[in-house]
C-alpha positions as CSV (number, residue, x, y, z in Angstrom):
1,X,111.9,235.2,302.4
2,X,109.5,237.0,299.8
3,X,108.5,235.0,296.6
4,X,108.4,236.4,293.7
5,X,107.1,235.9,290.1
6,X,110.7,234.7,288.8
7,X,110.2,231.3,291.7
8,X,109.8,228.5,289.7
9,X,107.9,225.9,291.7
10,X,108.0,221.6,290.5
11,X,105.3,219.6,291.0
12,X,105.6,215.7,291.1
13,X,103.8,212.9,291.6
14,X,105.7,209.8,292.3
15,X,104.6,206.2,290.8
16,X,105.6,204.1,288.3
17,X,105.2,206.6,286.1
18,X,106.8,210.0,287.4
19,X,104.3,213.4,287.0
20,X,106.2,216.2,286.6
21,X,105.2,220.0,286.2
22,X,107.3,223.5,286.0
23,X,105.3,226.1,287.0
24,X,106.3,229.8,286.7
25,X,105.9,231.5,291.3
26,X,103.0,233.3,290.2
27,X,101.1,230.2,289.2
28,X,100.8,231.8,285.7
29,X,102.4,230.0,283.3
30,X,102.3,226.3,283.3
31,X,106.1,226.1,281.7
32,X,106.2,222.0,281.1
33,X,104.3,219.2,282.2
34,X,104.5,215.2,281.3
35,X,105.1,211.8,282.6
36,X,108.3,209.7,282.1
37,X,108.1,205.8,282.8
38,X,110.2,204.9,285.2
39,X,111.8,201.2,285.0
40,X,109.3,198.4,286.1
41,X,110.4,195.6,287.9
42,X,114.0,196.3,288.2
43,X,114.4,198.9,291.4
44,X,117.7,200.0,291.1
45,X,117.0,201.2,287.7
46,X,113.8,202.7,289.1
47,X,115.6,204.7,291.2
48,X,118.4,205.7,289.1
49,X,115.9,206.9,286.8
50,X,114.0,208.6,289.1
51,X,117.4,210.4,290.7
52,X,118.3,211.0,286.5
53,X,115.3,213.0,285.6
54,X,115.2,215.0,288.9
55,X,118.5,216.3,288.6
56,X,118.5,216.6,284.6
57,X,115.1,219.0,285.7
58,X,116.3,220.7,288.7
59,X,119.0,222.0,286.7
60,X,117.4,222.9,284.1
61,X,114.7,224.8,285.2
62,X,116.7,225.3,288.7
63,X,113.6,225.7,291.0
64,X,113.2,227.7,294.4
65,X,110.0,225.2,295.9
66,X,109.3,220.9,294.8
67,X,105.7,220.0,295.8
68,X,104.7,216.2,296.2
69,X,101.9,214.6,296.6
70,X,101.8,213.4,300.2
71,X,100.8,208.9,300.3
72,X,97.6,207.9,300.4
73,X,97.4,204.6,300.5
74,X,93.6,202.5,300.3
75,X,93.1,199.6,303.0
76,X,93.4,197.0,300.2
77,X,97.4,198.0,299.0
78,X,100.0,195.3,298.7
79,X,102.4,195.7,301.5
80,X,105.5,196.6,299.4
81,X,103.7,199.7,297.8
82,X,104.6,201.8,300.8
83,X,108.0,200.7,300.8
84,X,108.4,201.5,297.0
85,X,107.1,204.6,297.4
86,X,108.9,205.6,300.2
87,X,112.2,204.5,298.1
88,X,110.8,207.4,295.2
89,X,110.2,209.6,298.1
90,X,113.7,209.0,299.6
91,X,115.1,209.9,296.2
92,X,112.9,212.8,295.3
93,X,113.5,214.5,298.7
94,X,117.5,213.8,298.6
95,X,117.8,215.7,295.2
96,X,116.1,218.5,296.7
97,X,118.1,218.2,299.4
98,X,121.4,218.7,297.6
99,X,120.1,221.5,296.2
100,X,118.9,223.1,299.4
101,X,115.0,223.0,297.8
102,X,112.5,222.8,300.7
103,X,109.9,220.7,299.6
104,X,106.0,220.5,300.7
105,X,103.5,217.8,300.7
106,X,100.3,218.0,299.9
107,X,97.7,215.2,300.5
108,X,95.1,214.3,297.4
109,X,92.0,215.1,299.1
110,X,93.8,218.7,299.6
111,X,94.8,218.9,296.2
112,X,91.2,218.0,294.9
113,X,89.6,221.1,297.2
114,X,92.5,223.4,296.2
115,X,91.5,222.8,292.4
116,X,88.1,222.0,292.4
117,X,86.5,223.3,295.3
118,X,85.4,219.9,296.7
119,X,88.2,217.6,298.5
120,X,85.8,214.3,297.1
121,X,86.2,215.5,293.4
122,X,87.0,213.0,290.9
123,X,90.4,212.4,289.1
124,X,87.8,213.2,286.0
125,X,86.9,216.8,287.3
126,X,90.7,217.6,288.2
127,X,91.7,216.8,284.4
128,X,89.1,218.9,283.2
129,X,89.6,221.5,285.2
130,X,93.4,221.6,284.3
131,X,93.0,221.6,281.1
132,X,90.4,224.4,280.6
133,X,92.6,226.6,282.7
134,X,96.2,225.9,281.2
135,X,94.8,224.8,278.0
136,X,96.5,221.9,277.8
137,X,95.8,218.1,277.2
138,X,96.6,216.1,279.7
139,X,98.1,212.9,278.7
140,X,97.4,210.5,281.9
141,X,96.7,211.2,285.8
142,X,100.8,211.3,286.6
143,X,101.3,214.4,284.9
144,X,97.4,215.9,286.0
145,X,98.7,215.0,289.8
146,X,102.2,216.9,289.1
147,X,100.1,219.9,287.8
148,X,97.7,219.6,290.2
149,X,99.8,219.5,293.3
150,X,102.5,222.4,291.9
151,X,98.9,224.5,291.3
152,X,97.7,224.0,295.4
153,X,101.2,224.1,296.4
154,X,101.2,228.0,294.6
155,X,97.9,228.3,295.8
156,X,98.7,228.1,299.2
157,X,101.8,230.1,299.6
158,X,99.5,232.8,297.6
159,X,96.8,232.3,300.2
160,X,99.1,232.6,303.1
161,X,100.9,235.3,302.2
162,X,97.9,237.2,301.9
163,X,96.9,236.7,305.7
164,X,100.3,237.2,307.2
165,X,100.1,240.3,308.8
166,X,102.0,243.6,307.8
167,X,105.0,244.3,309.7
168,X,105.2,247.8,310.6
């Protein structure tokens, strides 16, 4: 299927407080961007939240692509982070899912080279970055990972329908 300027393609990052980004196919037009706090302690209400806002902005802006940052998780994480974040995951990828969204992951180091040029950039130079090009001021990391990762994820459908070759 070819994409087209009209796509609209979310970006989320999924933590305690949910990133979340509306970009416009052509990578063009940064149409929203923000985080929402999600429920602490309480999981169920984590979730519901989570499941809430996902719907309320997949109908909304009724996108064609979601983008999520893939887990990364450093050696010294609490064992019940990757089970929270899989529940987040589980919930972000069944919304798609009933919507018929295919979604892509894209992993931080991948984001960071996408944006930056260099995979070891820091969350500092990513922020910047962002907001010189979409003029913007980004309020905390959650929504410069949502814009970040909805950026690469335009980035590299861009870049690889470039190289696909012509059919004749």
């Amino acid at each position: 299927m070819t994409k087209t300027a009209s796509d609209i393609v979310i970006g989320l990052d999924l933590a305690q407080k949910l990133g979340v980004s509306v970009f416009d196919g052509s990578g063009e037009k940064l149409l929203f961007s923000e985080s929402v706090a999600l429920f602490r302690g309480d999981t169920q209400k984590r979730l519901l939240r989570l499941r809430e806002v996902l719907c309320e902005l997949f109908t909304s802006y009724k996108p064609s692509e979601v983008a999520i940052e893939d887990v990364f998780l450093p050696a010294k994480t609490s064992p019940r982070t990757p089970i929270a974040l899989g529940e987040l995951r589980g919930i972000a990828r069944l919304c798609a899912a009933e919507r018929d969204l295919p979604v892509f992951f894209y992993a931080p180091r991948q984001v960071k080279m996408a944006i930056t040029g260099y995979g070891n950039a820091s969350k500092q130079d990513v922020i910047h970055w962002i907001e010189n090009e979409f003029k913007i001021k980004v309020k905390d990391d959650n929504e410069a990972d949502a814009v970040s990762i909805a950026y690469t994820h335009i980035l590299m459908r861009r870049f690889s329908l470039q190289n696909q070759p012509k059919q004749t």
